[in-house]
N, C-alpha and C positions, 0 to 999 in steps of 0.2 A: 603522387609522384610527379605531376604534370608541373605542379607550381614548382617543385621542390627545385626543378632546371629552369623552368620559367624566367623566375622571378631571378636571379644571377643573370642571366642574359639580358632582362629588359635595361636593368641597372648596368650592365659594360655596354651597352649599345648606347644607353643616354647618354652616359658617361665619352665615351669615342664619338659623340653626336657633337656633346659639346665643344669638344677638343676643336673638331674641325669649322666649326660654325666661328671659332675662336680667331682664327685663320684666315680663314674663308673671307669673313667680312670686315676686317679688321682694315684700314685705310693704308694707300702706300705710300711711300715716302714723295714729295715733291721731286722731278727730276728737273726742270725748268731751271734749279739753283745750284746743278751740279753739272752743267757742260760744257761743253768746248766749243769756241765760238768765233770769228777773226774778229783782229782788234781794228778799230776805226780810230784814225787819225785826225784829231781837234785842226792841225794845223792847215788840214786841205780840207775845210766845210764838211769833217766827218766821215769821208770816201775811206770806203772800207778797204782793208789791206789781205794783202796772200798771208799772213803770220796767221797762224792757229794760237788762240790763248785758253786762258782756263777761267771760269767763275771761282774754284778754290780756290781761298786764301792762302798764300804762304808767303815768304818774304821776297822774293823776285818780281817785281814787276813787268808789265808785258812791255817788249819795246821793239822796236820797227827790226833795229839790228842790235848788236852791243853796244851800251852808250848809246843808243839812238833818240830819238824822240818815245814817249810813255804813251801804248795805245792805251783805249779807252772800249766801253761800248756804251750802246744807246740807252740814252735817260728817256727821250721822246724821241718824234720825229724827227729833232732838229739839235737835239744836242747830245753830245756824247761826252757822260763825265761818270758813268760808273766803270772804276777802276776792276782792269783785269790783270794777270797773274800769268807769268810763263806756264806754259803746260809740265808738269814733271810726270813723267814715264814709269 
């Protein structure tokens, strides 16, 4: 009688073991690639600006004002040419 329950329970316990083990330890996504960041301006040695941008791509680029100059963030220390993106809401 004892295995007859037994042996169903050990099998959904391994079973729901694996599930969450599945989960559990599974890797999370990079967020480094996904935030928001102020753009730095090439034209004044890089000095970072009040405008919040986005690493999202979409098709707006990030700019001081409308038409303004295209911010940037930093490649190194000393240069800033990876292209950022208006933040969209």
């Amino acid at each position: 009688m004892n295995t007859k329950v037994l042996r169903p329970a050990l099998s959904i316990s391994a079973i729901a073991f694996a599930v969450f083990a599945a989960f559990a330890f599974s890797s999370v996504p990079e967020k480094g690639k996904l935030i928001d960041v102020y753009g730095h301006n090439p034209l004044e040695d890089c000095d970072v600006t009040t405008v919040e941008c986005s690493t999202i791509q979409n098709p707006n680029v990030c700019r001081v004002s409308s038409g303004g100059q295209q911010l940037f963030n930093m490649s190194s220390p000393t240069e800033c040419n990876v292209e950022l993106y208006r933040k969209i809401n």
